[in-house]
C-alpha positions as CSV (number, residue, x, y, z in Angstrom):
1,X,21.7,28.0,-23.3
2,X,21.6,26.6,-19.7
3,X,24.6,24.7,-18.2
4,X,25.0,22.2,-15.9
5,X,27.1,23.2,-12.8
6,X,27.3,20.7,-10.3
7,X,26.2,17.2,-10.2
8,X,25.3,15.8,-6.0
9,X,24.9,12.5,-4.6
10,X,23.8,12.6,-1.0
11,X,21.9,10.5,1.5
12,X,18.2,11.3,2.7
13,X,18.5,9.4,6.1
14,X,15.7,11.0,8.0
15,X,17.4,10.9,11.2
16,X,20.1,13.0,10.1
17,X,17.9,16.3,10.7
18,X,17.4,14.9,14.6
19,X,21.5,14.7,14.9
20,X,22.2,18.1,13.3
21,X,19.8,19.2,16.4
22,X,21.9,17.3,18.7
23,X,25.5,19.1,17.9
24,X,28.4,17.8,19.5
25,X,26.3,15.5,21.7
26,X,25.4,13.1,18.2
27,X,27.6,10.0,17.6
28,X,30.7,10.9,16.0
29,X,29.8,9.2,12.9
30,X,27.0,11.1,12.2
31,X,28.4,14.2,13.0
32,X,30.9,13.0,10.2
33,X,27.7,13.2,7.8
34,X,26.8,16.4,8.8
35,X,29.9,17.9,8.1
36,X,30.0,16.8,4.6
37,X,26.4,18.0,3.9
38,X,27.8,21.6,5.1
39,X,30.7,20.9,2.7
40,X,28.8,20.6,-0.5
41,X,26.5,22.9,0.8
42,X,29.5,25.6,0.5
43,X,30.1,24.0,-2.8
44,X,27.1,24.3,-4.1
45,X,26.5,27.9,-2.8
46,X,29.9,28.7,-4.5
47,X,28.2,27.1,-8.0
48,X,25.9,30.0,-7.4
49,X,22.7,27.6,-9.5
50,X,19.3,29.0,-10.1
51,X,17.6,26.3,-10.4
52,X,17.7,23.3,-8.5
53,X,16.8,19.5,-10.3
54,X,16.4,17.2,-7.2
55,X,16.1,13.2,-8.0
56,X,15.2,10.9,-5.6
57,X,12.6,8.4,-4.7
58,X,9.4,8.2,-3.3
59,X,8.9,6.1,0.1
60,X,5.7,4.6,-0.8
61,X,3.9,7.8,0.6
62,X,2.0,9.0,-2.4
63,X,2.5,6.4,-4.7
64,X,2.1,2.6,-4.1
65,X,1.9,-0.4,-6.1
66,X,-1.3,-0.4,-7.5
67,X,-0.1,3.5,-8.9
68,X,3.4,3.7,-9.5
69,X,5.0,6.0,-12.1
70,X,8.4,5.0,-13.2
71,X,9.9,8.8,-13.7
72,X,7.6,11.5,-12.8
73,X,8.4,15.0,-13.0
74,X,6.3,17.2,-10.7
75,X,5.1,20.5,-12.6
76,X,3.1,22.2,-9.8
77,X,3.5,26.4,-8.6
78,X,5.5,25.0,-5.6
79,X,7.2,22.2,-4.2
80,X,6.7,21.3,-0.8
81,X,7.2,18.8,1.8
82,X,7.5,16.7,4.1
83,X,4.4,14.4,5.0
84,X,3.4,15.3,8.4
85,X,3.8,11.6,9.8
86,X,7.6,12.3,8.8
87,X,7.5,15.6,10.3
88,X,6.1,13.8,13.8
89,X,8.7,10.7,13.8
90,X,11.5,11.7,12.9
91,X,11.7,15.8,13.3
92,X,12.5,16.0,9.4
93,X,12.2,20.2,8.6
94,X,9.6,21.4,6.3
95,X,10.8,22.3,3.0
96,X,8.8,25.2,0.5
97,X,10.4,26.6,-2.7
98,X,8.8,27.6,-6.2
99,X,8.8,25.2,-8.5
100,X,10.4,26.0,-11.9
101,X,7.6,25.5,-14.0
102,X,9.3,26.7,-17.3
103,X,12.6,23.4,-17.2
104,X,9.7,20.8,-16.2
105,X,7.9,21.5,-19.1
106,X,10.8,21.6,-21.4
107,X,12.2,18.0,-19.9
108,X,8.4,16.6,-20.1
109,X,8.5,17.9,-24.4
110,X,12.1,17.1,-24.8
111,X,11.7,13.6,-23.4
112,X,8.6,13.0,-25.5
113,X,10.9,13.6,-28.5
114,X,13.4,11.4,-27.2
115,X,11.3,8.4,-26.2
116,X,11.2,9.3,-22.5
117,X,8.0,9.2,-21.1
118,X,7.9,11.1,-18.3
119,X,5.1,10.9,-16.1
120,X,4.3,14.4,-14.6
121,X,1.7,15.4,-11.7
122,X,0.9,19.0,-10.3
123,X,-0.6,17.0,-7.2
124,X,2.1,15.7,-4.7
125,X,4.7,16.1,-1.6
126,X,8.3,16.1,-1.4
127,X,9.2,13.5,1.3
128,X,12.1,12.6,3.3
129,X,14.2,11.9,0.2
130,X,13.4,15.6,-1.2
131,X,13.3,17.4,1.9
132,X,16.6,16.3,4.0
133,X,18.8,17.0,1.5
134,X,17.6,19.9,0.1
135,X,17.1,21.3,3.6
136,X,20.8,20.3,4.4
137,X,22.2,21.8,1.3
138,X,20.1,25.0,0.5
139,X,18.6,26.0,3.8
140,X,17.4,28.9,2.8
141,X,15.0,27.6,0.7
142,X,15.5,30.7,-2.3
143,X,16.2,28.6,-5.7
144,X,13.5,27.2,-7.7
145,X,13.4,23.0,-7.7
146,X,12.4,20.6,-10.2
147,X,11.4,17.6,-8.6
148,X,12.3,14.2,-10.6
149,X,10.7,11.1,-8.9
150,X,12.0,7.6,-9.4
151,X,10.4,4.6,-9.1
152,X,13.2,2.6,-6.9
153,X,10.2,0.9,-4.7
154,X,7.9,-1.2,-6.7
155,X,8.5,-3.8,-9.4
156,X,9.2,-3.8,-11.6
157,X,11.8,-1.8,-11.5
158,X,14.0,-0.5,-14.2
159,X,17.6,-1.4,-14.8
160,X,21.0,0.7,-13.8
161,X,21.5,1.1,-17.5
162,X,18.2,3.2,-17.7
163,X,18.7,5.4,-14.9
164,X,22.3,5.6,-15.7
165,X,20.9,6.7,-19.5
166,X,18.6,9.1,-18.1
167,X,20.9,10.9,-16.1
168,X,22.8,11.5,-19.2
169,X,19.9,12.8,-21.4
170,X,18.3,15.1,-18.3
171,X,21.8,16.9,-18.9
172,X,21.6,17.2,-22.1
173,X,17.9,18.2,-22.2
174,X,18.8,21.0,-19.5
175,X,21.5,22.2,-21.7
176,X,19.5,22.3,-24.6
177,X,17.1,24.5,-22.9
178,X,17.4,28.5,-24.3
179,X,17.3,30.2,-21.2
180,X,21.0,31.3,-19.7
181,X,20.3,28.6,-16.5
182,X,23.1,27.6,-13.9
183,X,21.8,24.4,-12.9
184,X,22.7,21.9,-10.0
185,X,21.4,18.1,-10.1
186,X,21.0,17.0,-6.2
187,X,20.3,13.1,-6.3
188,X,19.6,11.5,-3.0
189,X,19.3,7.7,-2.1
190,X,21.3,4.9,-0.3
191,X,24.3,2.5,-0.4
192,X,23.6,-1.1,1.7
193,X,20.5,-0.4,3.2
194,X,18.0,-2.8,4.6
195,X,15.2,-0.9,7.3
196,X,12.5,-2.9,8.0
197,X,14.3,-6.1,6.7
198,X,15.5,-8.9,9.0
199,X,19.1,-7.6,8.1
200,X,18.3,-3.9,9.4
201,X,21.1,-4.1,12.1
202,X,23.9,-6.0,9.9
203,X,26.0,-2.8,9.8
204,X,26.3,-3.0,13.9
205,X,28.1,-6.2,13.1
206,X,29.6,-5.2,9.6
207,X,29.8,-1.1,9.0
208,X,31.6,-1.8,5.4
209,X,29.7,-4.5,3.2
210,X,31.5,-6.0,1.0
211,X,29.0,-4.8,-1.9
212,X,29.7,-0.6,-0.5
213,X,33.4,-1.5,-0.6
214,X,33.1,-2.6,-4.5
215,X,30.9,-0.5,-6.0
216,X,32.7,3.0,-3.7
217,X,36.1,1.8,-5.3
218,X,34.8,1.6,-8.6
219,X,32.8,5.2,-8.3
220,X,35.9,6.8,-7.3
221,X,38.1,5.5,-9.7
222,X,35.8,6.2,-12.3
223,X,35.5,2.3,-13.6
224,X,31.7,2.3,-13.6
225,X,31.1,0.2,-16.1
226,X,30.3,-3.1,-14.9
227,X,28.9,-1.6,-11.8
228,X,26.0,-0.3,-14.3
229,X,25.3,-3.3,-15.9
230,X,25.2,-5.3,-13.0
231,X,23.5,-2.9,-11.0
232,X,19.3,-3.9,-11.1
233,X,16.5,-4.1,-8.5
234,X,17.0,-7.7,-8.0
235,X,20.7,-7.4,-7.1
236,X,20.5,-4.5,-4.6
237,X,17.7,-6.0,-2.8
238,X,19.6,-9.1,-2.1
239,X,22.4,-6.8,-0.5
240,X,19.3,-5.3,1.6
241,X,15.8,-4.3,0.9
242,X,16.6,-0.5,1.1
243,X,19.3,-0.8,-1.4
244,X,17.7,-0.3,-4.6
245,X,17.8,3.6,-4.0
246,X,21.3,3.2,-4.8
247,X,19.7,3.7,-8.6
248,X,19.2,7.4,-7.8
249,X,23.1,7.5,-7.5
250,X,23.5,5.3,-10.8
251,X,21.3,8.3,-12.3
252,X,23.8,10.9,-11.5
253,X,26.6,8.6,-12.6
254,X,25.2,9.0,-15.8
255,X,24.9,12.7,-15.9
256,X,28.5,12.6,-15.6
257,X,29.4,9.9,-17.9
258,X,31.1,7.8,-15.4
259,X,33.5,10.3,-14.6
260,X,35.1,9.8,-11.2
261,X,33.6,12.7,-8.9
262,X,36.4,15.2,-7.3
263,X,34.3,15.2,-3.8
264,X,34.0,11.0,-2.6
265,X,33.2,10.5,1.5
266,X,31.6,7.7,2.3
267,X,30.6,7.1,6.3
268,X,30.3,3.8,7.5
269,X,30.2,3.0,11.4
270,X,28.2,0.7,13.6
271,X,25.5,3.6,14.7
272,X,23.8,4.1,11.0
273,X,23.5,2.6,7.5
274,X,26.6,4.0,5.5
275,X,26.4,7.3,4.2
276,X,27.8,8.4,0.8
277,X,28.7,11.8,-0.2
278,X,29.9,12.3,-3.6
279,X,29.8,15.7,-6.0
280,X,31.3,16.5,-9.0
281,X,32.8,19.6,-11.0
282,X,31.1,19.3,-13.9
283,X,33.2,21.5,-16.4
284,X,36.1,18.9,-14.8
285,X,33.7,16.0,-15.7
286,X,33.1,17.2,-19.2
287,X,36.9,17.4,-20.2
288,X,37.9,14.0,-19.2
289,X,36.8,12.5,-21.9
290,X,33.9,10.5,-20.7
291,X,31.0,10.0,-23.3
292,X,27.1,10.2,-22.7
């Protein structure tokens, strides 16, 4: 049977790879970021995984509204990425690994007898939200992924409780799956965010928002609760139009039960959006009594 043996939640912020690039001339802040990407990239070297499940969203690059699957797991020989436009912007690294075929097919049959219906496509590109973190935390680009895309962009939108759910049962479905896997779940999206939005500045003014300073506290003590039920598409957008990928970190919450994690850095400064990093022990996480 395969195991779970870390659970990530990172930030995609495609102008992290630029400020890697820079060194010690980036703002101190970001270098901050940076330095806990190489932390749970140790981490996650020392969980010594073979396979890779990445969950994040797609930026309206390949899917739009008028075609927009809610999950979607991508089957193809490889995943790849980034679009070039991202590539050209904003210097984000190109990212190629094998795909592995074998756990996308058992979490597209598995769901099917669960009542998830995953959409699936052997057709598409990792973007930014793929490629930065996985190019942060596995550089070398050796471990098989399995690419999970959520919908996070386009109404409607589901609920915290369903993502939260789904985390939970991708776990289980992995660990169900006969093959002697060490598997790592990387999920990648955003606390207060708001690009493009008339608010896209409000963290030069205010670094900590008052919604990053609730819903951090309650992550860490592991009182996550409320924070699921009252987390939905039309509540993180009025914190700021980006927010909603904050979803992607509700799905991990659930793959851990609520658990408090046993890695929490958040990074939140008048040069970026915040940045939170958070990674769990899962063997910890499965002792403490939290329920899926």
């Amino acid at each position: 049977m395969s195991t779970v043996v870390q659970v990530l939640c990172v930030p995609h912020d495609p102008t992290l790879p630029g400020a890697a690039a820079q060194g010690a001339g980036a703002p101190e802040p970001l270098q901050q970021a940076i330095g806990h990407f190489e932390t749970l990239r140790a981490r996650l070297a020392e969980a010594r995984p073979d396979v890779l499940v990445a969950v994040s969203g797609d930026h309206f690059n390949q899917w739009f509204y008028d075609n927009m699957p809610t999950f979607s797991i991508g089957k193809a020989a490889r995943a790849g990425g980034p679009f070039p436009h991202e590539r050209e912007l904003f210097g984000v690294g190109s990212y190629d690994a094998a795909l592995e075929g074998d756990v996308a097919r058992h979490l597209l049959r598995t769901g099917l007898r669960r009542g998830i219906d995953f959409s699936y496509s052997d057709d598409f590109v990792l973007d930014h939200g793929f490629t930065v973190p996985l190019n942060f935390l596995r550089p070398e680009q050796d471990l098989p992924v399995v690419p999970i895309f959520t919908n996070v962009m386009a109404p409607p939108v589901p609920p915290g409780r369903r993502f939260y759910e789904l985390g939970a049962a991708v776990v289980e479905m992995v660990e169900a799956h006969p093959a002697d896997l060490r598997v790592a779940i990387i999920a990648s999206g955003h606390l207060s965010n708001a690009i493009g939005a008339p608010q896209m500045a409000a963290f030069m003014q205010q670094p900590d928002h008052p919604w990053d300073l609730r819903a951090w506290d309650q992550i860490t003590r592991g009182d996550t609760e409320a924070l699921v039920a009252e987390t939905d598409y039309e509540s993180l957008s009025a914190v700021g139009s980006g927010t909603p990928g904050f979803l992607d970190y509700v799905f991990a919450l659930g793959a851990v039960g609520g658990s408090a994690p046993d890695y929490a850095e958040k990074v939140a400064s008048t040069v970026a959006p915040p940045t939170g990093f958070l990674a769990w022990d899962t063997t910890s996480a499965h002792t403490t009594g939290a329920t899926r």
